[in-house]
PDBQT receptor file of N, H, CA, C and O in Angstrom, charges set to zero:
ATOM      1  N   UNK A   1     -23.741 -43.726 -14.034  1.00  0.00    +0.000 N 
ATOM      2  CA  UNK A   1     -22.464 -43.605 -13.301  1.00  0.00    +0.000 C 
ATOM      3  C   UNK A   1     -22.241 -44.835 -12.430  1.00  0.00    +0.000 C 
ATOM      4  O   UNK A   1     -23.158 -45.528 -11.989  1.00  0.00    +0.000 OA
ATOM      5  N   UNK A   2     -20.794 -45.071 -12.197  1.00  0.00    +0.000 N 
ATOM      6  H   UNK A   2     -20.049 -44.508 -12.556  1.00  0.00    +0.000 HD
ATOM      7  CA  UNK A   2     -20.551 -46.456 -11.516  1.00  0.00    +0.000 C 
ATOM      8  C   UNK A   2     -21.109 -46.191  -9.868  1.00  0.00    +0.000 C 
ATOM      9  O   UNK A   2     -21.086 -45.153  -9.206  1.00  0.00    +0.000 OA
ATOM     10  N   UNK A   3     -21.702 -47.814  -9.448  1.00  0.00    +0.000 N 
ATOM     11  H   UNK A   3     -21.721 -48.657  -9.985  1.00  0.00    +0.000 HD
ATOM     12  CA  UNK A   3     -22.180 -47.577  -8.423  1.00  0.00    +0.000 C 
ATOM     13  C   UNK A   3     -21.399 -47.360  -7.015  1.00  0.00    +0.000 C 
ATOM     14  O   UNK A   3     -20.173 -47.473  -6.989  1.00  0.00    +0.000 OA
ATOM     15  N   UNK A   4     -22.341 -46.959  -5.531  1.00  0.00    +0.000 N 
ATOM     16  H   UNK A   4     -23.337 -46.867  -5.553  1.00  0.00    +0.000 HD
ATOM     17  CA  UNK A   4     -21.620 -47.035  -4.762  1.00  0.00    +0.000 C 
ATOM     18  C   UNK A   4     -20.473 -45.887  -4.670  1.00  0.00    +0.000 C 
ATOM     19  O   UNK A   4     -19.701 -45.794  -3.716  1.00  0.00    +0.000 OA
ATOM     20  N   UNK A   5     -20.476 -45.217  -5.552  1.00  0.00    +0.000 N 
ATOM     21  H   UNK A   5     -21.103 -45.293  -6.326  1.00  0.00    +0.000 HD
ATOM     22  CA  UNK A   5     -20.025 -43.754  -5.436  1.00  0.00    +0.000 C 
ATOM     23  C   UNK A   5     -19.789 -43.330  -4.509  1.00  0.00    +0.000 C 
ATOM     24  O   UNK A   5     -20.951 -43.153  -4.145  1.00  0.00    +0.000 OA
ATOM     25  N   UNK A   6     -18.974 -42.820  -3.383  1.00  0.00    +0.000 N 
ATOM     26  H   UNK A   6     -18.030 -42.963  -3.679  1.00  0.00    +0.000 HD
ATOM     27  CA  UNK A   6     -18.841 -42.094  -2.225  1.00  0.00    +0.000 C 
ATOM     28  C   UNK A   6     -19.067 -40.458  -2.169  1.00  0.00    +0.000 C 
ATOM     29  O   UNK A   6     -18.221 -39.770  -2.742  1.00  0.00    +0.000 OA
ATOM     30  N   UNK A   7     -20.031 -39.886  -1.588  1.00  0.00    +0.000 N 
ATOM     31  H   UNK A   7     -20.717 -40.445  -1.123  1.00  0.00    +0.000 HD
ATOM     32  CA  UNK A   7     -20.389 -38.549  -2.058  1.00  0.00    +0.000 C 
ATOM     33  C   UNK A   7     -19.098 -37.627  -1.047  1.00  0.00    +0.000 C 
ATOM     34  O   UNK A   7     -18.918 -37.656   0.170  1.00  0.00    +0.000 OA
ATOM     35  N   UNK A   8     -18.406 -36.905  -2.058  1.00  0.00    +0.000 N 
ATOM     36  H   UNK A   8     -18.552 -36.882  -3.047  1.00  0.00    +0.000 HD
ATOM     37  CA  UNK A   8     -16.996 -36.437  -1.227  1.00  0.00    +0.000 C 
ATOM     38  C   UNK A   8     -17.399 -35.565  -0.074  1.00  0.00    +0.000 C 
ATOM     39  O   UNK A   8     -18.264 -34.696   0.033  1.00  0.00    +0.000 OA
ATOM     40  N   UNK A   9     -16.252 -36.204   0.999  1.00  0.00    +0.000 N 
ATOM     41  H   UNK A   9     -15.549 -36.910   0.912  1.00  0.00    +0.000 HD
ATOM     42  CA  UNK A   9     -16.671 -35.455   1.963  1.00  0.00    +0.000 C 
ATOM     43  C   UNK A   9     -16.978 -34.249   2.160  1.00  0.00    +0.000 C 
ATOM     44  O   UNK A   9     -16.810 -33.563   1.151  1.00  0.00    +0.000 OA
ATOM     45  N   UNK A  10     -17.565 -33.405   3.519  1.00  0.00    +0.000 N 
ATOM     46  H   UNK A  10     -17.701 -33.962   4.339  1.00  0.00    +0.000 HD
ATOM     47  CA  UNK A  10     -18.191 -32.049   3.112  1.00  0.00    +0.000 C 
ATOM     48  C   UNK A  10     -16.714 -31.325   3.357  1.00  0.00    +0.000 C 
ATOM     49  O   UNK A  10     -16.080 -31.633   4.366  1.00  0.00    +0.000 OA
ATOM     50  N   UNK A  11     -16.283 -30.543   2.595  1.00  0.00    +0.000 N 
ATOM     51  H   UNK A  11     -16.798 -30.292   1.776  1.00  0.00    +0.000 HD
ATOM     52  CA  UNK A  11     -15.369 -29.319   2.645  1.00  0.00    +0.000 C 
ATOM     53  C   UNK A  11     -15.053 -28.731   4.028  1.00  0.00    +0.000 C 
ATOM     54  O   UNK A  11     -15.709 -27.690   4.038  1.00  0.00    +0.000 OA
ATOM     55  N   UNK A  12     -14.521 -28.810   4.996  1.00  0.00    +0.000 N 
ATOM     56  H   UNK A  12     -13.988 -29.656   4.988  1.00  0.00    +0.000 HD
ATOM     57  CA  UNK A  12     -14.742 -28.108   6.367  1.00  0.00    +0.000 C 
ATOM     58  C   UNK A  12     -14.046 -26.397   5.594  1.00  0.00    +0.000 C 
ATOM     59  O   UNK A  12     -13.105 -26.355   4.801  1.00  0.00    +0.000 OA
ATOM     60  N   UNK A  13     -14.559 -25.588   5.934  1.00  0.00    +0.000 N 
ATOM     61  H   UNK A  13     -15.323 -25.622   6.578  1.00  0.00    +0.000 HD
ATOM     62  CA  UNK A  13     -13.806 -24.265   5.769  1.00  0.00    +0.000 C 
ATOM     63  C   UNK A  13     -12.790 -24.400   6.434  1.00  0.00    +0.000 C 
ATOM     64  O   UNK A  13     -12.876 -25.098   7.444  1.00  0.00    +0.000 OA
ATOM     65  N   UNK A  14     -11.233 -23.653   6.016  1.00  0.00    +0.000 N 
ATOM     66  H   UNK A  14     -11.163 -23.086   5.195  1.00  0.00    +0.000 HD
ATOM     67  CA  UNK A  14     -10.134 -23.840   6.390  1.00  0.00    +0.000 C 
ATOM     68  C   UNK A  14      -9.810 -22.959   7.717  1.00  0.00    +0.000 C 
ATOM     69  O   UNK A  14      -9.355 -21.857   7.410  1.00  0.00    +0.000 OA
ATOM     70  N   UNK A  15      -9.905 -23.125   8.814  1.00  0.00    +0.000 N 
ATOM     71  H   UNK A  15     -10.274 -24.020   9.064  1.00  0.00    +0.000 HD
ATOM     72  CA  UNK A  15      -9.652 -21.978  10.036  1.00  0.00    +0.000 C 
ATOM     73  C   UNK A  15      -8.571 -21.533   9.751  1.00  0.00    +0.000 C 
ATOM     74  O   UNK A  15      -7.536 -22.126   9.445  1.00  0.00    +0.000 OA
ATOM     75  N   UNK A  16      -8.851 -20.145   9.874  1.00  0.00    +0.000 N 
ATOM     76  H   UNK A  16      -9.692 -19.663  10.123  1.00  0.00    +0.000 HD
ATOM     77  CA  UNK A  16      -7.198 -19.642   9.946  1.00  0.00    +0.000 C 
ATOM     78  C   UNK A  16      -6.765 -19.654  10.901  1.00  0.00    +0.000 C 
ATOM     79  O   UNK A  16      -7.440 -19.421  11.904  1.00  0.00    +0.000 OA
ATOM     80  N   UNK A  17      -5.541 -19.918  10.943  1.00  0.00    +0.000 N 
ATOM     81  H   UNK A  17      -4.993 -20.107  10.128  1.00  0.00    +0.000 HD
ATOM     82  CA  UNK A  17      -5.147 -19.624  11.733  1.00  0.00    +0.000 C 
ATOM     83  C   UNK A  17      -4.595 -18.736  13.537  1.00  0.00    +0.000 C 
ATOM     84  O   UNK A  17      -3.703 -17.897  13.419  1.00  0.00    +0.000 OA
ATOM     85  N   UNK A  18      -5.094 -18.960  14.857  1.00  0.00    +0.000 N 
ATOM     86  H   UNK A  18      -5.819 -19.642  14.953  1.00  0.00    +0.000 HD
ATOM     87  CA  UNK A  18      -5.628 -18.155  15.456  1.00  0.00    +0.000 C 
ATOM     88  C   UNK A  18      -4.402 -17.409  15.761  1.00  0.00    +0.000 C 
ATOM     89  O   UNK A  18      -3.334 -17.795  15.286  1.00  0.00    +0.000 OA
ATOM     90  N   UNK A  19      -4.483 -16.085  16.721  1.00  0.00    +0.000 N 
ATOM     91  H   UNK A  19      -5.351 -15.772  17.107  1.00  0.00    +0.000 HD
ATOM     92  CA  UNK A  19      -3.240 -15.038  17.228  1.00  0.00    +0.000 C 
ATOM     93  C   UNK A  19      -2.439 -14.861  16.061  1.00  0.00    +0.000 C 
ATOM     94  O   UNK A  19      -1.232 -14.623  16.105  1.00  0.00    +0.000 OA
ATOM     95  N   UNK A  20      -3.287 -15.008  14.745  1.00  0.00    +0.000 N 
ATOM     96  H   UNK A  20      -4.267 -15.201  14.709  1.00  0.00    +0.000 HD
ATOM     97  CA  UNK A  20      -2.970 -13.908  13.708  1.00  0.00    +0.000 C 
ATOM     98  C   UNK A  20      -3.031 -12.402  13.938  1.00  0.00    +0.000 C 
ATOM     99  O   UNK A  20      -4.160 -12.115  14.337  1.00  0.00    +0.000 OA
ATOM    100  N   UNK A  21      -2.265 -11.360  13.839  1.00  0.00    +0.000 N 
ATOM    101  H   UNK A  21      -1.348 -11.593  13.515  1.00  0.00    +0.000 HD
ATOM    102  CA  UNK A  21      -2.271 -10.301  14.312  1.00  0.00    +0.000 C 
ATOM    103  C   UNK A  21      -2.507  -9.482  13.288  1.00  0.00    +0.000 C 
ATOM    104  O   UNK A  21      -2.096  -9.865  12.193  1.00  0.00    +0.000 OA
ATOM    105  N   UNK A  22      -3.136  -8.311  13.357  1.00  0.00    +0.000 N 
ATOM    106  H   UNK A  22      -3.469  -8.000  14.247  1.00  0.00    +0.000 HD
ATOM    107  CA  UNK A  22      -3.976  -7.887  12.138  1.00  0.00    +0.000 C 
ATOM    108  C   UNK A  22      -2.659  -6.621  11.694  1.00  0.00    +0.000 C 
ATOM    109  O   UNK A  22      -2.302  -5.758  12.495  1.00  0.00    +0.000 OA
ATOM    110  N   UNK A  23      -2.024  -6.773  10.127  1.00  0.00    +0.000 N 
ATOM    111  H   UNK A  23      -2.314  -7.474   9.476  1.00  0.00    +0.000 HD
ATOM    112  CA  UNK A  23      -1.199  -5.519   9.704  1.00  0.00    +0.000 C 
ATOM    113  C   UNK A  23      -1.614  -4.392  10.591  1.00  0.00    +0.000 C 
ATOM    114  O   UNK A  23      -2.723  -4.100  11.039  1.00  0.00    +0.000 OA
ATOM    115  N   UNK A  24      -0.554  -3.887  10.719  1.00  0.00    +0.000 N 
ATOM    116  H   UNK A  24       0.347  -4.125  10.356  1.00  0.00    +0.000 HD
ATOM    117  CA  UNK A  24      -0.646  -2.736  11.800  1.00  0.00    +0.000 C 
ATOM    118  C   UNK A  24      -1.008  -1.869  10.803  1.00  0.00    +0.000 C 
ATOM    119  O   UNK A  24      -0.512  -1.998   9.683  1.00  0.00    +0.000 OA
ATOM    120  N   UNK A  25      -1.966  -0.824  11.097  1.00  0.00    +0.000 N 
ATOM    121  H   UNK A  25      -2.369  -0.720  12.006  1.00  0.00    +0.000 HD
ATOM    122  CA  UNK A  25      -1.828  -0.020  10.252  1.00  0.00    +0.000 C 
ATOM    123  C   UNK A  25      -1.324   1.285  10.039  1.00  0.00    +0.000 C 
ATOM    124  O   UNK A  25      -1.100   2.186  10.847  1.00  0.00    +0.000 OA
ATOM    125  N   UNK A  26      -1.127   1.210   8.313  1.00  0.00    +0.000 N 
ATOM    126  H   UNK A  26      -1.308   0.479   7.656  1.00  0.00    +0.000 HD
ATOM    127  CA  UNK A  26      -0.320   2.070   7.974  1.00  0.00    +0.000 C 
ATOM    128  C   UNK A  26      -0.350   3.844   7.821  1.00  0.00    +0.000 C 
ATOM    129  O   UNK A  26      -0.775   4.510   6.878  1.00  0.00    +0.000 OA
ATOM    130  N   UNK A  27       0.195   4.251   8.971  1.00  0.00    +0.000 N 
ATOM    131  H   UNK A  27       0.541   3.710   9.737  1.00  0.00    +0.000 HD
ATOM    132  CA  UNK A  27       0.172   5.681   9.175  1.00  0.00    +0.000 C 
ATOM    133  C   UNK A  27       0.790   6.665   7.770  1.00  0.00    +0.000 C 
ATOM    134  O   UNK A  27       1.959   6.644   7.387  1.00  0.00    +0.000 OA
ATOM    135  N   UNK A  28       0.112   7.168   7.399  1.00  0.00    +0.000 N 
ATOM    136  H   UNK A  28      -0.839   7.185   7.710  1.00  0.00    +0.000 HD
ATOM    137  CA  UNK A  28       0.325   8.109   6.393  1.00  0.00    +0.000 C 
ATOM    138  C   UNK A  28       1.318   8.866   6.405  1.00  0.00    +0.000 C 
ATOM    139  O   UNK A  28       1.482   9.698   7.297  1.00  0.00    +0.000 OA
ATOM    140  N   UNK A  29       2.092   8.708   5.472  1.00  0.00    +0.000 N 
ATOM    141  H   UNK A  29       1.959   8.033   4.747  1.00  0.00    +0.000 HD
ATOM    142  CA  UNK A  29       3.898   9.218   6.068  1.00  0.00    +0.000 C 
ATOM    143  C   UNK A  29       3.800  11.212   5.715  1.00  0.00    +0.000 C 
ATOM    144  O   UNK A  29       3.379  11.993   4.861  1.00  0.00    +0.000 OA
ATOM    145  N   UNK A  30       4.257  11.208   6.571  1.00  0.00    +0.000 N 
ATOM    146  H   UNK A  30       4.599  10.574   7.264  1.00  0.00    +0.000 HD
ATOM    147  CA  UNK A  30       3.835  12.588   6.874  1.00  0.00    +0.000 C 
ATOM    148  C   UNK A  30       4.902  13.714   6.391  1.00  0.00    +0.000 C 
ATOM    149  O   UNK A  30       5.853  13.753   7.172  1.00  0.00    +0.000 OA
ATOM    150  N   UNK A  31       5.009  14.636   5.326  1.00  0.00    +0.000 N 
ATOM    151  H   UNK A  31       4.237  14.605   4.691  1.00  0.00    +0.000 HD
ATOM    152  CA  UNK A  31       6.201  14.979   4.729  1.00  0.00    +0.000 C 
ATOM    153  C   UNK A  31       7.045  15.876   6.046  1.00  0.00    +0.000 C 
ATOM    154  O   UNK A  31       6.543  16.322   7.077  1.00  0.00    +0.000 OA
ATOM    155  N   UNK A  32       8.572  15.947   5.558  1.00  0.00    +0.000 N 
ATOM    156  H   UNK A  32       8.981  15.584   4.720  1.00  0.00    +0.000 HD
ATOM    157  CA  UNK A  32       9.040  16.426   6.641  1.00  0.00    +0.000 C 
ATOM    158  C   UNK A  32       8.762  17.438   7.108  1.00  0.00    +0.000 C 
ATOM    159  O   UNK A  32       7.987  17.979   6.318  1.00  0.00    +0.000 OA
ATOM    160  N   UNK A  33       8.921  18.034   7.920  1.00  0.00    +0.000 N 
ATOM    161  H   UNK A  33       9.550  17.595   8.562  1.00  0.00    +0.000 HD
ATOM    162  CA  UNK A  33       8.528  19.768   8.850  1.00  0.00    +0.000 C 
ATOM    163  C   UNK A  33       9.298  20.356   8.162  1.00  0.00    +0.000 C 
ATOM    164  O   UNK A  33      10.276  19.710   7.785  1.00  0.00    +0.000 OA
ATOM    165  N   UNK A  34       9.143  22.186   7.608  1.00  0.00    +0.000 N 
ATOM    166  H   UNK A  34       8.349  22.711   7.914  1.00  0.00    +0.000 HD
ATOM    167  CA  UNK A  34      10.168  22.544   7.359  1.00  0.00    +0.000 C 
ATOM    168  C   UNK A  34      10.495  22.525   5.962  1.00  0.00    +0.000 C 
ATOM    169  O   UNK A  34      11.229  23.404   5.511  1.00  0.00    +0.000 OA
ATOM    170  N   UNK A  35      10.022  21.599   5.212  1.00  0.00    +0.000 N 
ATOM    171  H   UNK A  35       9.425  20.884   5.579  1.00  0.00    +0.000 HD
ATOM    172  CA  UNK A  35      10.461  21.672   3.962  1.00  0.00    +0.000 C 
ATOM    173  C   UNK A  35      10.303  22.942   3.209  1.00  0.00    +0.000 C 
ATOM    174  O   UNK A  35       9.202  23.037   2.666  1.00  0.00    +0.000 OA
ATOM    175  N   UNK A  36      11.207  24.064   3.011  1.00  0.00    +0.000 N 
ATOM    176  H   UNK A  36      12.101  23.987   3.452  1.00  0.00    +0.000 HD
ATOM    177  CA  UNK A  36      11.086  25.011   2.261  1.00  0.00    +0.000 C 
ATOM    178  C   UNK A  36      10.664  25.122   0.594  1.00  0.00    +0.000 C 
ATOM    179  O   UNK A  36      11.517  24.556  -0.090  1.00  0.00    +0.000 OA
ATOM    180  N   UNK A  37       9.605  25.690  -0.176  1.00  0.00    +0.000 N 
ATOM    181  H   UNK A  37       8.912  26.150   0.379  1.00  0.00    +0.000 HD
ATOM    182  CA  UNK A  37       9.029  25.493  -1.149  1.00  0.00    +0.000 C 
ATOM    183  C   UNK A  37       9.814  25.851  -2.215  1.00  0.00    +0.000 C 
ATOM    184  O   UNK A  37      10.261  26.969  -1.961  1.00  0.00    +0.000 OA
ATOM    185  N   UNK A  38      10.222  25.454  -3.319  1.00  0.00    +0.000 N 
ATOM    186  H   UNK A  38       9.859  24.545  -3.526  1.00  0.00    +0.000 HD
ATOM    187  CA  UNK A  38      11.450  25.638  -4.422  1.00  0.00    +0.000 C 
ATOM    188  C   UNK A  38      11.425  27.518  -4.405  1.00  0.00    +0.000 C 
ATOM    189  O   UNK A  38      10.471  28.293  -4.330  1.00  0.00    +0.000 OA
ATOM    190  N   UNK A  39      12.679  27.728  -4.493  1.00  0.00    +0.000 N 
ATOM    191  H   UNK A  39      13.454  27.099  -4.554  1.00  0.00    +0.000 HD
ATOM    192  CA  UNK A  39      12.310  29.507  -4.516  1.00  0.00    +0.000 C 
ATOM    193  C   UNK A  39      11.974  29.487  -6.344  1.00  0.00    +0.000 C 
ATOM    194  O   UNK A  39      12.512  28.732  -7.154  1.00  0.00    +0.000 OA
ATOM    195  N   UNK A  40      10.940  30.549  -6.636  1.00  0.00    +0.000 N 
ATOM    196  H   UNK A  40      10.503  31.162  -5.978  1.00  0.00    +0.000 HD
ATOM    197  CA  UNK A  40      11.111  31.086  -7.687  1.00  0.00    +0.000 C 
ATOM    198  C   UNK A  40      12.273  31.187  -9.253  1.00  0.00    +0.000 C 
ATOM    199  O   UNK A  40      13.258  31.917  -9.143  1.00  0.00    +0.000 OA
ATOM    200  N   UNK A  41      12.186  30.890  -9.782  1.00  0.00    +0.000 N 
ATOM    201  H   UNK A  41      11.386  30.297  -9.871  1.00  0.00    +0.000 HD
ATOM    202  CA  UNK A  41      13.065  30.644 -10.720  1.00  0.00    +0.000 C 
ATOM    203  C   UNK A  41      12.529  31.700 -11.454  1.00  0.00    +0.000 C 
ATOM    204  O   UNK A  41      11.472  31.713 -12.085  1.00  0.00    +0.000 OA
ATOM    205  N   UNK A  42      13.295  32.523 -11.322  1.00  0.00    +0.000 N 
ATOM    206  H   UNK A  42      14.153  32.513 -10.809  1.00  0.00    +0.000 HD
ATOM    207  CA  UNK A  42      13.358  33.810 -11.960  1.00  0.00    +0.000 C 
ATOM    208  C   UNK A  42      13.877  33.991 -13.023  1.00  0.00    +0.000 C 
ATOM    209  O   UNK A  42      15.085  33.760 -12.968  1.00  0.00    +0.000 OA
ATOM    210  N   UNK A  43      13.343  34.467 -14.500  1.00  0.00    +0.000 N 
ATOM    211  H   UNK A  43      12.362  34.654 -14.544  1.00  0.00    +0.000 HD
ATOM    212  CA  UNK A  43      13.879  34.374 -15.638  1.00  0.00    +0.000 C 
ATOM    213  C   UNK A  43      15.374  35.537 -15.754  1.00  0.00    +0.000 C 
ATOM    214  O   UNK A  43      15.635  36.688 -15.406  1.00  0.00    +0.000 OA
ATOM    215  N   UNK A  44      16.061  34.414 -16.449  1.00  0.00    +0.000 N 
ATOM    216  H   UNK A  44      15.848  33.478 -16.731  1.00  0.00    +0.000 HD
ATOM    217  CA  UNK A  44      17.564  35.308 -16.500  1.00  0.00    +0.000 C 
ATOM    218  C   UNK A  44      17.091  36.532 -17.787  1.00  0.00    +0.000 C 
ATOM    219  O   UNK A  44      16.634  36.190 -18.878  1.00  0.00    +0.000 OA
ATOM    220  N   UNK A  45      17.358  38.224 -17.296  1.00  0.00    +0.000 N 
ATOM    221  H   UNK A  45      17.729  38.502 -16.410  1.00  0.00    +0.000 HD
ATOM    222  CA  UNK A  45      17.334  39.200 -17.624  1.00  0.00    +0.000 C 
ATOM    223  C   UNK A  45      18.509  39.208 -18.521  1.00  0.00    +0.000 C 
ATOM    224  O   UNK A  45      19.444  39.811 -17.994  1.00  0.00    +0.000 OA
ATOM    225  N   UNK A  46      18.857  38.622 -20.010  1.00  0.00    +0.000 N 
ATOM    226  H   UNK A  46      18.097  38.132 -20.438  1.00  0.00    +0.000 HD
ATOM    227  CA  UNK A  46      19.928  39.465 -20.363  1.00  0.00    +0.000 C 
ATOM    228  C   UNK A  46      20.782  40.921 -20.107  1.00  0.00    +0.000 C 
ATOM    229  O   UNK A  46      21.958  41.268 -20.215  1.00  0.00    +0.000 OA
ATOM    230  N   UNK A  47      19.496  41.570 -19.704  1.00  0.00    +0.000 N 
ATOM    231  H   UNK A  47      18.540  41.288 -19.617  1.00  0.00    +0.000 HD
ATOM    232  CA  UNK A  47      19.818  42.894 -19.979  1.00  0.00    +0.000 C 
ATOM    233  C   UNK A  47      20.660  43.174 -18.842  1.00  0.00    +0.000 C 
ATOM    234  O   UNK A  47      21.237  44.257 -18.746  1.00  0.00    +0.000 OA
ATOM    235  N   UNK A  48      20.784  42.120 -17.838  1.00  0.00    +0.000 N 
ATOM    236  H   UNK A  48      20.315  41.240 -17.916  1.00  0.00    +0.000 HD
ATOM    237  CA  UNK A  48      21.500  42.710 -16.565  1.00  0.00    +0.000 C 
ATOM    238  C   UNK A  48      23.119  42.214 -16.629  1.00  0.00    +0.000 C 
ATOM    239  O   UNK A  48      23.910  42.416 -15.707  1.00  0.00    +0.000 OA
ATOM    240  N   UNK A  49      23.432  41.582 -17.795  1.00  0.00    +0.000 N 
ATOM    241  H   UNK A  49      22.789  41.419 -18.544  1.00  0.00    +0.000 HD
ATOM    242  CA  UNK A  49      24.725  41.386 -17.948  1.00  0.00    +0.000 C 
ATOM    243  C   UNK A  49      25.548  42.312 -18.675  1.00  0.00    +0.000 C 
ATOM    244  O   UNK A  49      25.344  42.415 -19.885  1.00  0.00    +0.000 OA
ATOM    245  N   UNK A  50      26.306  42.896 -18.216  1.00  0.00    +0.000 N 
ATOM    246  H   UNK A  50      26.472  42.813 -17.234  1.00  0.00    +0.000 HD
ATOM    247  CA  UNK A  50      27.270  43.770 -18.826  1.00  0.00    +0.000 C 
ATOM    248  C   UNK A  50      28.208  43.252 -19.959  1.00  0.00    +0.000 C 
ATOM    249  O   UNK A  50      29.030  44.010 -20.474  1.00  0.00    +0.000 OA
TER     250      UNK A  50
C-alpha cells in the first residue's frame, strides 16, 4: 500500500444532542365510560308476524 498513509482519524461518537426531552409517555387510551354493550340481536320470529 502507498506510503505515509494517514491512519483516519478516531471516530468521536456523535453527542446527542443535550435538553432532548424524552417522548412523553404514552398513556393507554382508555375506552369511553359508559359505553353500553351492543344489545342482543335477537333472531326475527316469523311466527310473530301476522
Amino acid at each position: 500500500p502507498t506510503m505515509n498513509v494517514e491512519t483516519a482519524p478516531v471516530q468521536e461518537p456523535v453527542m446527542p444532542t443535550m435538553n432532548v426531552e424524552p417522548a412523553p409517555v404514552q398513556e393507554p387510551v382508555t375506552p369511553t365510560m359508559n359505553v353500553e354493550p351492543a344489545p342482543v340481536q335477537e333472531p326475527n320470529d316469523n311466527s310473530e308476524i301476522l
